[in-house]
C-alpha positions in Angstrom: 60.2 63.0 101.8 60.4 66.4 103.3 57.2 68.6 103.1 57.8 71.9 101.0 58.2 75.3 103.8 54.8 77.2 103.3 55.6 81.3 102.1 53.8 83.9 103.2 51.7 86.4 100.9 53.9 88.6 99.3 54.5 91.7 101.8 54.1 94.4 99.2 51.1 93.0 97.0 49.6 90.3 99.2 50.2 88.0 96.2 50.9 84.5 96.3 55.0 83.0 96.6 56.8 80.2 94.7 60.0 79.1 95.0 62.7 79.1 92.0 65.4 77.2 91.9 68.2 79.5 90.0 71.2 76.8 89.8 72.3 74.5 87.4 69.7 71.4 87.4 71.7 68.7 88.5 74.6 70.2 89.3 73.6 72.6 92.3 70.5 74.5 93.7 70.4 78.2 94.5 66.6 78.9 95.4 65.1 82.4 95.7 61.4 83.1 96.0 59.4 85.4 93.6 55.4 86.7 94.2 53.8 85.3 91.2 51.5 88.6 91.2 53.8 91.9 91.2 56.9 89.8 90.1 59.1 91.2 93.0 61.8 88.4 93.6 64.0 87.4 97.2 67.4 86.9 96.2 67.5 85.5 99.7 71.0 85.3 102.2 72.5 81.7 102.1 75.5 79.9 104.0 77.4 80.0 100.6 78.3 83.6 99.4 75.6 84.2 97.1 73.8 80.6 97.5 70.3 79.7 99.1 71.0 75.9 98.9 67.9 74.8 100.7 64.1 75.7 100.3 63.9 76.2 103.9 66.6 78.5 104.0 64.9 80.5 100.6 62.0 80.6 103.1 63.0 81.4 106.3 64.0 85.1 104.5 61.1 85.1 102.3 58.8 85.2 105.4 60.2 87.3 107.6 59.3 90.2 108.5 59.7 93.7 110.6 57.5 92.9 113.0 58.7 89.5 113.8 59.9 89.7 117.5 63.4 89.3 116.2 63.5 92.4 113.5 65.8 94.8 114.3 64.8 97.8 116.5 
């Protein structure tokens, strides 16, 4: 079983991150993430137009940030 990707504190609140799973239960699985504090929500980039189909993907966006090495100068 794969272990759940860990999410950082939310970068505008410092609140705490869950994933939710926006699809059709069953049928397909479009995962953003939301800060369970100040409500802001990560309608995160997928490989599908419009679709996060992975948690790992939902996180990889969630927890980035500008001063990762790899932001944009």
């Amino acid at each position: 079983m794969k272990k759940t990707p860990q999410l950082k504190p939310c970068p505008f609140c410092g609140g705490k991150a869950k994933f939710e799973n926006c699809g059709d239960p069953g049928k397909f699985a479009d995962w953003d993430v939301v800060c369970t504090e100040c409500g802001i929500l990560a309608l995160c980039p997928g490989e599908e137009p419009g679709m996060v189909t992975t948690k790992e993907e939902a996180a990889k966006a969630w927890n980035r940030r500008m001063d990762d090495a790899d932001a944009p100068d």
